[in-house]
C-alpha positions as CSV (number, residue, x, y, z in Angstrom):
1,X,2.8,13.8,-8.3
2,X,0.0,13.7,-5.7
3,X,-3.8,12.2,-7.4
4,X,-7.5,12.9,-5.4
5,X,-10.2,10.7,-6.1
6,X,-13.6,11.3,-4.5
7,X,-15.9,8.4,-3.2
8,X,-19.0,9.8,-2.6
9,X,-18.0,12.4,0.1
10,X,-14.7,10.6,1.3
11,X,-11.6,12.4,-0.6
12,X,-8.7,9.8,-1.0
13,X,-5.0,11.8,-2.0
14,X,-1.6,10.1,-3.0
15,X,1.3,11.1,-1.3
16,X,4.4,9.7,-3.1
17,X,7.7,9.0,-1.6
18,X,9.4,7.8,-4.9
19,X,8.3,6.4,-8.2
20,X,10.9,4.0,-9.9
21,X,11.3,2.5,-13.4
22,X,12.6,-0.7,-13.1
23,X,15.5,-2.0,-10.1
24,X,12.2,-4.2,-9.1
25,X,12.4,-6.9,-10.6
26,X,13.6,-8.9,-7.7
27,X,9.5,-8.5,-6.2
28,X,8.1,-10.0,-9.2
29,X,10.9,-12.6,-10.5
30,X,8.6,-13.9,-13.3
31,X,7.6,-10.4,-14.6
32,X,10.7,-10.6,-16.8
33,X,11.1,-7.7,-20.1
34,X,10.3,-10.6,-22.5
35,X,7.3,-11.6,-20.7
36,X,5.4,-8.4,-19.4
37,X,5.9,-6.7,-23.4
38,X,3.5,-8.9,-24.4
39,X,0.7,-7.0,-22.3
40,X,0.4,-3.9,-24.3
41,X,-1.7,-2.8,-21.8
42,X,0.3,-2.1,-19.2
43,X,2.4,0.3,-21.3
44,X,2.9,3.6,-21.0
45,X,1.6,3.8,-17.1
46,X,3.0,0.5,-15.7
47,X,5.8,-0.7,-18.0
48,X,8.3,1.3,-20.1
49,X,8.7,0.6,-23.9
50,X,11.8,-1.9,-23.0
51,X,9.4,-4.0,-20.6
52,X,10.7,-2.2,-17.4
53,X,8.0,-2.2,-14.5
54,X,7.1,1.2,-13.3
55,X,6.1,1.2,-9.4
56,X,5.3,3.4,-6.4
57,X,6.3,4.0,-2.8
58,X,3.2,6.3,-2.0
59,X,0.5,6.8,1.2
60,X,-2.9,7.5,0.7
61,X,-4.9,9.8,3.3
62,X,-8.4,8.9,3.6
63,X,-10.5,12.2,4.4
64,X,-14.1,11.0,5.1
65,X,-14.6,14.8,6.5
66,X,-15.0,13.2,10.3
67,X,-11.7,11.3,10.0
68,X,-8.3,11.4,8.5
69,X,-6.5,8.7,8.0
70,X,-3.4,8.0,6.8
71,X,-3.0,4.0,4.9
72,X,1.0,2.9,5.2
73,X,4.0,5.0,5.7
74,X,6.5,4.2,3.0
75,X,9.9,3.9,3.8
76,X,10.6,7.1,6.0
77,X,14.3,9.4,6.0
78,X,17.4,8.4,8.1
79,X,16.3,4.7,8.4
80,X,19.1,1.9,7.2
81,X,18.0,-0.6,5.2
82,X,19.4,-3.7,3.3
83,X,18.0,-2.3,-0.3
84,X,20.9,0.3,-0.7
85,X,18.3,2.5,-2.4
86,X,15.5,2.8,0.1
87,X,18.3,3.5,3.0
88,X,19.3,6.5,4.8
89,X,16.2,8.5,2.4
90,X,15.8,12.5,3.0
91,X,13.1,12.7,0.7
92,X,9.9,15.6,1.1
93,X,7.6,13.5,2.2
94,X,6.5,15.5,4.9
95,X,6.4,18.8,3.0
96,X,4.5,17.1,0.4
97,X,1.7,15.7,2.9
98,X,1.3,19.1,4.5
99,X,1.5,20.7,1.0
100,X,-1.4,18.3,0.4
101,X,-3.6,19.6,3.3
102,X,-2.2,16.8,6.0
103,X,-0.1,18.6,8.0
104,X,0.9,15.1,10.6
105,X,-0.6,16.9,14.0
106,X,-4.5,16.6,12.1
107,X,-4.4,13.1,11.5
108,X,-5.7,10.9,13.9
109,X,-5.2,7.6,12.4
110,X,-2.3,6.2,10.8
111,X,-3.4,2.3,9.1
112,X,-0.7,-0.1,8.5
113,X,-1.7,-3.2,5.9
114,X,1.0,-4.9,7.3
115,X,4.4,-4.7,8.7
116,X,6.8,-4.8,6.1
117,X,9.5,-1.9,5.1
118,X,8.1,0.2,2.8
119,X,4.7,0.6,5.1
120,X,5.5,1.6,8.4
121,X,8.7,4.2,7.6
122,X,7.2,7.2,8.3
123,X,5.2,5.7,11.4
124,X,8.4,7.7,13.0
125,X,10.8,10.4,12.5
126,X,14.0,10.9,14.3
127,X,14.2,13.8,16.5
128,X,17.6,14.3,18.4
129,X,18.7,11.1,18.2
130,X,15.2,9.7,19.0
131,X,12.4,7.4,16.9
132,X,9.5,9.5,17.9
133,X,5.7,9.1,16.8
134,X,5.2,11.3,13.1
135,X,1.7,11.5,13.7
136,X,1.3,12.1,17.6
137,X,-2.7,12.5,17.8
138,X,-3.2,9.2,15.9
139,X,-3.9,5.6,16.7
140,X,-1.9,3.4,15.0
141,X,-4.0,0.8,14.0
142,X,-2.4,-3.2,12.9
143,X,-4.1,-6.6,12.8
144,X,-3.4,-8.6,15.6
145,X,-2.3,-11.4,13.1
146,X,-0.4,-9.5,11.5
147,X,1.7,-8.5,14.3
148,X,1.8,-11.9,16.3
149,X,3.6,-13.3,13.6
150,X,6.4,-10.6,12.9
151,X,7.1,-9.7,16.6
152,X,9.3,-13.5,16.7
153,X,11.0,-13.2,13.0
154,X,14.6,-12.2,13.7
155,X,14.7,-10.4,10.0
156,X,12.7,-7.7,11.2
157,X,13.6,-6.4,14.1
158,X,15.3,-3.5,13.1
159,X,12.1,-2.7,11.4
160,X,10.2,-3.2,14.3
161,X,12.8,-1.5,16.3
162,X,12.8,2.3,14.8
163,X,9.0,1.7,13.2
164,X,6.7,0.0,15.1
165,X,8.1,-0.3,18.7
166,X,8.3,3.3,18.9
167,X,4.7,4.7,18.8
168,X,3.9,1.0,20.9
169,X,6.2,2.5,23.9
170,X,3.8,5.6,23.4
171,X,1.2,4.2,24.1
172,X,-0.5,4.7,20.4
173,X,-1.0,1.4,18.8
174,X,-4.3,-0.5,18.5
175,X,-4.0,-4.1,17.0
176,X,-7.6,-5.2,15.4
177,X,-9.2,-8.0,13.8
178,X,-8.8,-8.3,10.2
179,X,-12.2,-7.0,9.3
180,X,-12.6,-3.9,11.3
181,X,-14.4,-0.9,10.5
182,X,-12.6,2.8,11.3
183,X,-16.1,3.8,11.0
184,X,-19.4,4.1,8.5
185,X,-16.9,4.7,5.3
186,X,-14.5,3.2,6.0
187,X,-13.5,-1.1,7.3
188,X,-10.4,-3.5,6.6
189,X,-11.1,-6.6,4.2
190,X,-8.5,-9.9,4.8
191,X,-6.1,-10.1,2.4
192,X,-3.8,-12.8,3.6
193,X,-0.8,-14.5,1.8
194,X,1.6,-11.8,1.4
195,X,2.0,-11.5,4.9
196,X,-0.3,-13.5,7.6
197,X,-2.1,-10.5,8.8
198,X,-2.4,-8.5,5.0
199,X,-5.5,-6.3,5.1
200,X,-7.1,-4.0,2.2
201,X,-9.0,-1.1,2.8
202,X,-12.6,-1.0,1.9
203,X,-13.9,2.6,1.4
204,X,-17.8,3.3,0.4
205,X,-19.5,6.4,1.1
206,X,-23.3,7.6,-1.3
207,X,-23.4,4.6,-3.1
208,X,-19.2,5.4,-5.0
209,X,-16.9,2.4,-3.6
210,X,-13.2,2.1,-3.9
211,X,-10.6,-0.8,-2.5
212,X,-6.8,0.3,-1.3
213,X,-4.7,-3.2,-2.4
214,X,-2.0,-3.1,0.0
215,X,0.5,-5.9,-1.4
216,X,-2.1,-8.4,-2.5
217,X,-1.4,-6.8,-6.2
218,X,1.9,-5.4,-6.1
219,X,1.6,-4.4,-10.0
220,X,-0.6,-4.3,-12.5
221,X,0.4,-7.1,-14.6
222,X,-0.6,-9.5,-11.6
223,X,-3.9,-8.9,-12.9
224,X,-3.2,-10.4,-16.1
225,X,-1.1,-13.5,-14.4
226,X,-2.1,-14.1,-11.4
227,X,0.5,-16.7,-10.7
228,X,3.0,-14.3,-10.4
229,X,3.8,-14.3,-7.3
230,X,5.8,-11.7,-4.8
231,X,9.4,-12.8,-3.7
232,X,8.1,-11.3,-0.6
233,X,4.8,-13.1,-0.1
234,X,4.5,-15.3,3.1
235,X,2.8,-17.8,1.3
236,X,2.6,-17.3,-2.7
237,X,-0.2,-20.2,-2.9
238,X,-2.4,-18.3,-0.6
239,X,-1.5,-14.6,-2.2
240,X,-2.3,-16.5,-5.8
241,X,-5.9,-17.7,-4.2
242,X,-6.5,-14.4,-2.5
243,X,-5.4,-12.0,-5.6
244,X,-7.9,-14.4,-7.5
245,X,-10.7,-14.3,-5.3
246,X,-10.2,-10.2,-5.1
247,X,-10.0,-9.6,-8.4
248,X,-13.1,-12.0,-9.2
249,X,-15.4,-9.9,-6.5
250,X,-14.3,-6.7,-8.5
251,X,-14.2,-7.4,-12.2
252,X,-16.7,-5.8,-14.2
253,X,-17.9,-3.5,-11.5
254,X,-17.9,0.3,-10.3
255,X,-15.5,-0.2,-7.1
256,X,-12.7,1.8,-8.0
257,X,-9.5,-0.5,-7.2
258,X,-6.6,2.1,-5.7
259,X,-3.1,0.2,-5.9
260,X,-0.6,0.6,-2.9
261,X,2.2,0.2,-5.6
262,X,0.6,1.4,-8.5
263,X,2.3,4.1,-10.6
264,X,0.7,7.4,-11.7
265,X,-2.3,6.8,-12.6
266,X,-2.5,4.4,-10.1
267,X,-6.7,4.0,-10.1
268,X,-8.9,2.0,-12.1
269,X,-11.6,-0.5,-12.7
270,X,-10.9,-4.4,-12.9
271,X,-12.2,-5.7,-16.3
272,X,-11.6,-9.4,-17.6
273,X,-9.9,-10.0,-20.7
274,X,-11.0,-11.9,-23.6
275,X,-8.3,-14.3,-23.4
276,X,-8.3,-14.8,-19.3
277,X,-7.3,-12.9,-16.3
278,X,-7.8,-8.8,-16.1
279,X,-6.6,-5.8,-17.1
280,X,-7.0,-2.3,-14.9
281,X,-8.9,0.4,-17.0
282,X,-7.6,3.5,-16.3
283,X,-9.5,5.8,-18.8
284,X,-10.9,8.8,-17.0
């Protein structure tokens, strides 16, 4: 199910690859049944009545009227990966981002948070054999950090390989500094810990402002416990400090906080709890 939400004039719109109720626990380790069912909170959007996380594999298109742009790529069709269930995929996606106004040829930006599996999938498609660019009148933008660092790790070059190396023999990518702005609307916000180069999205158009996570906050319960950490994280203590820091800046405020793994409804406002940490409002 695709959401819109409007920030001043810039339209943001959820494309979902897949939406899956529990088979995650192995990216939040500590997020266990017994311990997440005590944050009614969470349930029905986020949990299940049995404690079972509910997450998302989505991409949000960021419509400011001057520019589209497209933030992470999911997991993409006809790739092989190690998690048996994101590999060889032949889901819509496509379909359902045209369906959604986006047809690939008008957007001409794609935005990577980072480099990991399940955001930079559909920065290809395979066409006769071939990895070739989904989005061909984009720039592929990815902090130079963030790239420096994966281009030498041995586990992911077969990421790299049918994902990212592609649209760089094309001549497409753009690697940035951690705080660059797309334009007016629209800048990147550091984010490091789960990855080196982790960025968020910053989004503030007439005085309406919104944040796209990325993987700082897989799920909402890392509001509530911070100091559950990612399996995946680079550096937990770091992610911990940064998720902190985040969630501090936008407690108790109007920015809208748009999760990169967040299940329908996915959007909300940051509000502390009475008894520590946060909790994400999502009461239209």
């Amino acid at each position: 199910m695709n959401e819109v939400w409007q920030i001043g004039k810039v339209k943001v719109t959820r494309v979902v690859e897949m939406e899956v109720t529990g088979g995650t626990r192995f990216i939040l380790p500590d997020a266990t049944r017994d311990a997440v069912r005590g944050y009614r909170w969470l349930y029905p959007h986020f949990m299940d009545d049995a404690g079972n996380l509910v997450m998302s594999i989505h991409a949000l298109v960021v419509d400011t009227g001057e520019r589209r742009i497209v933030v992470d790529t999911c997991i993409g069709n006809d790739k092989q990966r190690a998690i048996p269930t994101w590999s060889n995929l032949q889901t819509s996606f496509l379909a359902d981002l045209e369906n959604a106004g986006y047809p690939p040829v008008c957007i001409d930006t794609v935005l990577c948070t980072h480099l990991h599996v399940d955001h930079v999938g559909w920065n290809t498609r395979l066409v006769d054999g071939k990895w070739v660019p989904t989005f061909p009148g984009a720039r592929y933008l990815v902090a130079e950090t963030e790239w420096r660092y994966w281009r030498d790790v041995e586990s992911s070059q077969d990421v790299l390989e049918d994902s990212v190396r592609p649209v760089m023999d094309a001549g497409l990518v753009d690697f940035v500094a951690e705080s660059h702005r797309l334009c007016d609307e629209v800048w990147l916000e550091p984010t490091p810990g789960h990855t080196p180069g982790h960025v968020s999205v910053r989004i503030a158009s007439e005085g309406a402002d919104a944040l796209i996570t990325g993987d700082c906050i897989h799920h909402p319960c890392q509001m509530t416990r911070t100091d559950w950490c990612s399996s995946a994280d680079y550096d937990q203590a770091q992610g911990r400090q940064t998720r902190e820091s985040l969630l501090e800046r936008v407690a108790d405020s109007d920015v809208l906080v748009i999760g990169t793994h967040f299940a329908t409804p996915t959007a909300g406002h940051v509000r502390r709890r009475e008894y520590g940490g946060y909790w994400l409002d999502v009461r239209t």
